[in-house]
C-alpha positions as CSV (number, residue, x, y, z in Angstrom):
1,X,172.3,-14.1,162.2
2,X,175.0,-11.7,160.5
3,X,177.4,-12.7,158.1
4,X,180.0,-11.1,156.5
5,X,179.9,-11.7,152.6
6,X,182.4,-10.3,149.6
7,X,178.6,-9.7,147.9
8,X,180.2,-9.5,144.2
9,X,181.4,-13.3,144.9
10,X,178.8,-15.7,143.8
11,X,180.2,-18.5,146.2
12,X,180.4,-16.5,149.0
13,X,176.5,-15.6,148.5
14,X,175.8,-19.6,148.3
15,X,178.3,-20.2,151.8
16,X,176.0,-17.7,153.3
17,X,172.3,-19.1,152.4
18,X,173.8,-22.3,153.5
19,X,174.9,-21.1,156.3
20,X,171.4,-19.7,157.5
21,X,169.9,-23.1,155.8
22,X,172.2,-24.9,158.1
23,X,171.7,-23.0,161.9
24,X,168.1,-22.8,161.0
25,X,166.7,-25.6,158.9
26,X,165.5,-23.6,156.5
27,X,165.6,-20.1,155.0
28,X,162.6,-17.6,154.6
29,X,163.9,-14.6,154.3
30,X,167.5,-13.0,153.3
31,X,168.3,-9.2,152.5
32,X,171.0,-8.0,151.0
33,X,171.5,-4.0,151.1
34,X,174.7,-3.9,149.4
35,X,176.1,-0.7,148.4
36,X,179.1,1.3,148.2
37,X,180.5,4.3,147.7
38,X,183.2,6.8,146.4
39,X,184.5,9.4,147.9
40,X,185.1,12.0,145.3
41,X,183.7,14.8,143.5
42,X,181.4,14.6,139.9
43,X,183.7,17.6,139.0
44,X,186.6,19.5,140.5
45,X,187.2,22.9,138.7
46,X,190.5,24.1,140.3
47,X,192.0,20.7,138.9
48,X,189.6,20.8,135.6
49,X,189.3,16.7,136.4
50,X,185.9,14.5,136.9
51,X,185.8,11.8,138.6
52,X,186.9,8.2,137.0
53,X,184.3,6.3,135.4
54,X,185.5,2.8,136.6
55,X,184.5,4.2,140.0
56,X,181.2,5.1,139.4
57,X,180.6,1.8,137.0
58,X,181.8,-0.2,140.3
59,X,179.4,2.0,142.9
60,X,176.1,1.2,140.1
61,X,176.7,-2.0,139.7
62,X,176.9,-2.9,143.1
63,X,173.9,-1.3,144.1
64,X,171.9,-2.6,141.1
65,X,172.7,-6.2,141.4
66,X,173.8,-7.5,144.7
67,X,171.0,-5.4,146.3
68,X,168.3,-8.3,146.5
69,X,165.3,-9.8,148.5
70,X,165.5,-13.6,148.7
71,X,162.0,-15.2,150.2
């Protein structure tokens, strides 16, 4: 079974494992591999910019706390 989750959204997650609890009776296993990521370089010297911080903040915490392994 695939669904499509917003993984930052906490009921989204819960319509999901519900979702598996209800087509299968129960759940064993769920995986989330959530990442993302931004296009854009650390550092640009023609332009003398770096990349915006907010970006990479989003792109970390995405990967380190919607990644998970439910059992």
């Amino acid at each position: 079974m695939f669904v499509i989750i917003q993984v930052t959204s906490e009921a989204d997650v819960k319509k999901a494992l519900e979702t598996a609890k209800e087509k299968f009776g129960r759940l064993d296993v769920a995986v989330s591999c959530a990442g993302i990521g931004i296009a854009a370089v650390t550092y640009n010297p023609r332009k003398d910019t770096v990349h915006v911080l907010e970006d990479f903040m989003k792109v970390v915490h995405v990967r380190l706390t919607h990644s998970s392994f439910i059992s």
